[in-house]
C-alpha positions in Angstrom: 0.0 0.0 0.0 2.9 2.7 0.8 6.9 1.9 1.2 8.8 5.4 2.2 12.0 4.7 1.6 15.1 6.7 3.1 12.5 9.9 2.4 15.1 12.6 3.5 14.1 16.5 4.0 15.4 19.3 5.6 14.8 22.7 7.2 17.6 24.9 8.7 15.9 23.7 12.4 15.2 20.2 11.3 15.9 17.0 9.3 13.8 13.9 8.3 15.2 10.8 7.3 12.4 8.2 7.4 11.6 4.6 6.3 8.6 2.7 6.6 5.8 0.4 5.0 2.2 0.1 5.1 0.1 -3.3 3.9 -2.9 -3.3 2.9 -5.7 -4.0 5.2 -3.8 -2.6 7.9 -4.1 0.4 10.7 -0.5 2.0 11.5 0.3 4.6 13.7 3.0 7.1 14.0 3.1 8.3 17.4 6.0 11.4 18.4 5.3 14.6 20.0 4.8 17.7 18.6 7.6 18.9 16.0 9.0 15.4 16.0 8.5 15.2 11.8 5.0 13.3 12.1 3.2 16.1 9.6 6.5 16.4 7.4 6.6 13.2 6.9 2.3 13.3 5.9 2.6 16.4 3.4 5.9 14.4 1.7 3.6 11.6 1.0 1.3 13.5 0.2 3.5 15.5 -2.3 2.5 18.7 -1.0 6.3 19.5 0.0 9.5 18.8 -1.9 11.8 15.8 -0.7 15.7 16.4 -1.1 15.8 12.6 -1.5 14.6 8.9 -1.3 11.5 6.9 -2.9 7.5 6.9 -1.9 5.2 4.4 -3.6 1.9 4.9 -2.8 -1.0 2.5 -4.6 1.6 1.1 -6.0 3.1 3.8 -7.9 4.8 6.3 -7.8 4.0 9.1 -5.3 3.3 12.1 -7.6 1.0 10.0 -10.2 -1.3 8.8 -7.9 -5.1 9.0 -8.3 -5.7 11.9 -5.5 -9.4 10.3 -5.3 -8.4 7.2 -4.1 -6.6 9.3 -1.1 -8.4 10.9 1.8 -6.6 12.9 4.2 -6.6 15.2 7.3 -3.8 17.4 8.2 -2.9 19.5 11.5 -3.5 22.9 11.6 -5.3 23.2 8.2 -9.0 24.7 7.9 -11.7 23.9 6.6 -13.3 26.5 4.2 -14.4 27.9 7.2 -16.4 30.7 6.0 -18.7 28.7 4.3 -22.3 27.0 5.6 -22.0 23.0 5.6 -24.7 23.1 2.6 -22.3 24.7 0.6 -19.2 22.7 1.5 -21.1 19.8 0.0 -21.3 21.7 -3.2 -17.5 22.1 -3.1 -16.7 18.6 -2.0 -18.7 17.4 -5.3 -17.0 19.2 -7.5 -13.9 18.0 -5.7 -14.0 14.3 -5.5 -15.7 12.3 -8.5 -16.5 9.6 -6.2 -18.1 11.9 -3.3 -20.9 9.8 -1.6 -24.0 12.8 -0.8 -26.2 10.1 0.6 -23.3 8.5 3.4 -22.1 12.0 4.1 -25.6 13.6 4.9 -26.7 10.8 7.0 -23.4 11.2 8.9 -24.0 15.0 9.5 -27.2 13.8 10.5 -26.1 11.7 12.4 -23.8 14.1 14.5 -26.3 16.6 14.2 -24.3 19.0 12.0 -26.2 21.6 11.4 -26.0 22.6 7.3 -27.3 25.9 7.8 -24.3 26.6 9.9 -21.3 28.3 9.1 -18.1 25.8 10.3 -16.0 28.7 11.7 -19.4 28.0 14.4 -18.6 25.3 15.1 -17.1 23.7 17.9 -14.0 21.8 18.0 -14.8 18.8 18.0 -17.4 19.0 15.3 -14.7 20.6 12.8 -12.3 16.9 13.6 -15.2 15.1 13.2 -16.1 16.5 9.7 -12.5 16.9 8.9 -12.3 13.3 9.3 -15.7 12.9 7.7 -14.7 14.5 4.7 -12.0 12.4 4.2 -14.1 9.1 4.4 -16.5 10.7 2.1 -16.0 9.6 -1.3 -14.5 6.2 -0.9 -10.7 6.6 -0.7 -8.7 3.1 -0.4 -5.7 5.2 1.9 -6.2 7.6 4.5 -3.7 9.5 6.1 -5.0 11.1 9.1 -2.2 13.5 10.7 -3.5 14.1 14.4 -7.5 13.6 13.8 -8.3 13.9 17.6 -5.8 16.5 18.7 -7.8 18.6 21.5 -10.8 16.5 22.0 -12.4 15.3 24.8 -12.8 11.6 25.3 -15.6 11.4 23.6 -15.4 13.4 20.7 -12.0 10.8 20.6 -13.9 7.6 20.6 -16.3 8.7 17.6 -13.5 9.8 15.1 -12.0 6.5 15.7 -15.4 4.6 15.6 -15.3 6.2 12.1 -11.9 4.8 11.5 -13.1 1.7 12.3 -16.0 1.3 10.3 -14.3 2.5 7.1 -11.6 -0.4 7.5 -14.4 -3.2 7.9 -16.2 -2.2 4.6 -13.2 -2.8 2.4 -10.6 -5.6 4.1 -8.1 -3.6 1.1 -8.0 -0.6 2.6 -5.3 0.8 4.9 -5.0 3.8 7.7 -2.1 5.8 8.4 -2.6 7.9 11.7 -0.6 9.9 13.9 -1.0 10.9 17.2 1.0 12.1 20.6 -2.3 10.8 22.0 -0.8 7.4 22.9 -4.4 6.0 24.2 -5.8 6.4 20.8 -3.5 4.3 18.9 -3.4 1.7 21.8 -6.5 0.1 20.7 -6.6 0.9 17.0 -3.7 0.1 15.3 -2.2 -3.2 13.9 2.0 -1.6 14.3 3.4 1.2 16.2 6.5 3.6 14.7 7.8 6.1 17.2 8.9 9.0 15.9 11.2 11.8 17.2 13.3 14.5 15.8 12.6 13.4 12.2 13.9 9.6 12.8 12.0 6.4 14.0 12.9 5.1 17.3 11.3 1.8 16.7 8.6 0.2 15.0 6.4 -3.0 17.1 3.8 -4.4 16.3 1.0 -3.7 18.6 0.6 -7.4 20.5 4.2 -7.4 21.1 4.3 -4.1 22.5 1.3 -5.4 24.6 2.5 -8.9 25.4 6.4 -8.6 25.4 7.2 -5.1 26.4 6.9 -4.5 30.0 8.1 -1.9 33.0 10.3 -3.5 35.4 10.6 -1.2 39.0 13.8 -2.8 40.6 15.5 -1.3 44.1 19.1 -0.3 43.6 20.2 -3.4 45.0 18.2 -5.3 42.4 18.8 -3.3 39.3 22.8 -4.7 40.5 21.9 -7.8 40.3 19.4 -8.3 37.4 20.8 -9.0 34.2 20.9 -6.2 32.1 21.0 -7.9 28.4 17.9 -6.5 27.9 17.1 -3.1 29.1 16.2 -1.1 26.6 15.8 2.1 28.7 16.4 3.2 32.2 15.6 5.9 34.2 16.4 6.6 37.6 13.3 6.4 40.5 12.9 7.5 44.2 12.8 3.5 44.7 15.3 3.0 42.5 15.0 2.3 39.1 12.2 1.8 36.3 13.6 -0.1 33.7 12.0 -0.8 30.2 12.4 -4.4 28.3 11.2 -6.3 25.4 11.7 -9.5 27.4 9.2 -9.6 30.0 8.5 -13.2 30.0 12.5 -13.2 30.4 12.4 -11.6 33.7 8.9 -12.9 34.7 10.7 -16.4 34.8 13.9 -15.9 36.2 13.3 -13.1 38.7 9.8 -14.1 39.8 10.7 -11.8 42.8 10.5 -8.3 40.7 7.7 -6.2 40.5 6.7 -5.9 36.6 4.3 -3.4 35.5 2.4 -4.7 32.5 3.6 -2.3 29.5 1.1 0.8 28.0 1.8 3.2 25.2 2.1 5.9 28.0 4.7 3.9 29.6 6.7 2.9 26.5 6.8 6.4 25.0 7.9 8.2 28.1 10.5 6.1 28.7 11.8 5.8 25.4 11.8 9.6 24.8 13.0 10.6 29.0 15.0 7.1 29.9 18.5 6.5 29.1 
């Protein structure tokens, strides 16, 4: 579905240099915090920005001849045609995308009680992600790329962006999702593989089950973080009890130091220590 290869692009304050792959029927996330290259990386796939180097193949071919219909896309801190009313963004969206589906588009906005009379600069915030994300599932894309969907939403306006997500992957088993987020929680329980991203590189890329089942936290006193065996810590960091350490091997440490304490691993967990531990 996409392969980024050695995509390289720089700013006088920054510098991407990123690889990664995508299969079809698959959800992947990129998670970083903000400025860590998550969006530069978006708009270079979605040739909106110039690369200095590497290879993009997106639907298989070439990144800059794709069919932009068969793409739907939301990017971070990017408007809507704000001063317009709804009914008359359904005009433009038309005209825009030659597979645009009215029918599933106004049930959705009837469905989230979008009101088309209304101009979108009224409304809320978490109406605009919803039909920002909306739009892109409108007309039947086979990629999305969803750069930060439920930045600044509350837990519930979270749930029913990725609800959406959700449903658009079980209509077509050929489609994929490509979503970022520094909202670890949201990618916990959506997505198939994890990339961690941070300035412009990927720390690491997991699936998600063996982030779940293999990763883990292990909280050792000094005297024990002496005596453990150290072949695979992957990050430390230094505690009031002593030390939090994080490992790929729990099942390693689960058998031969049954006497540790060892926290079961979360995507809050992982990328704090992987961005603060040493």
């Amino acid at each position: 579905m996409l392969k980024v290869n050695h995509v390289q692009k720089s700013y006088s304050h920054f510098h991407l240099d990123c690889s990664l792959e995508i299969k079809r029927g698959s959800i992947t996330g990129i998670i970083g915090k903000n400025g860590s290259g998550k969006t530069t990386l978006f708009k270079a796939i979605l040739n909106l920005i110039h690369i200095d180097s590497g290879d993009i193949i997106l639907l298989d071919k070439d990144y800059k001849e794709v069919d932009k219909n068969k793409i739907g896309c939301t990017l971070a801190n990017i408007s809507l045609c704000e001063y317009l009313k709804l009914k008359d963004l359904v005009d433009v969206l038309r005209n825009t995308y030659q597979d645009f589906d009215l029918d599933y588009f106004l049930q959705k906005c009837n469905q989230y009680q979008f009101p088309l009379d209304k101009k979108i600069n009224e409304f809320s915030t978490g109406m605009k992600a919803k039909l920002n994300v909306l739009i892109a599932l409108s007309h039947h894309a086979t990629f999305l790329i969803l750069d930060e969907p439920t930045n600044g939403l509350d837990v519930l306006a979270r749930e029913e962006i990725i609800d959406l997500i959700r449903e658009f992957m079980k209509e077509d088993e050929n489609r994929s999702v490509l979503i970022s987020s520094h909202i670890s929680s949201d990618l916990e329980g959506l997505c198939d593989d994890i990339y961690m991203i941070d300035g412009g590189k990927f720390l690491f890329h997991e699936t998600t089950d063996c982030l779940l089942d293999q990763y883990g936290l292990l909280k050792l006193t000094d005297k024990q973080f002496d005596q453990v065996d150290p072949s695979y810590f992957i990050k430390t960091r230094k505690e009031n009890y002593g030390y939090a350490v994080l490992t790929n091997q729990k099942q390693f440490y689960q058998e031969n130091y049954p006497e540790i304490i060892i926290e079961k691993n979360n995507f809050d967990t992982l990328f704090s220590m992987m961005l603060r531990g040493e």
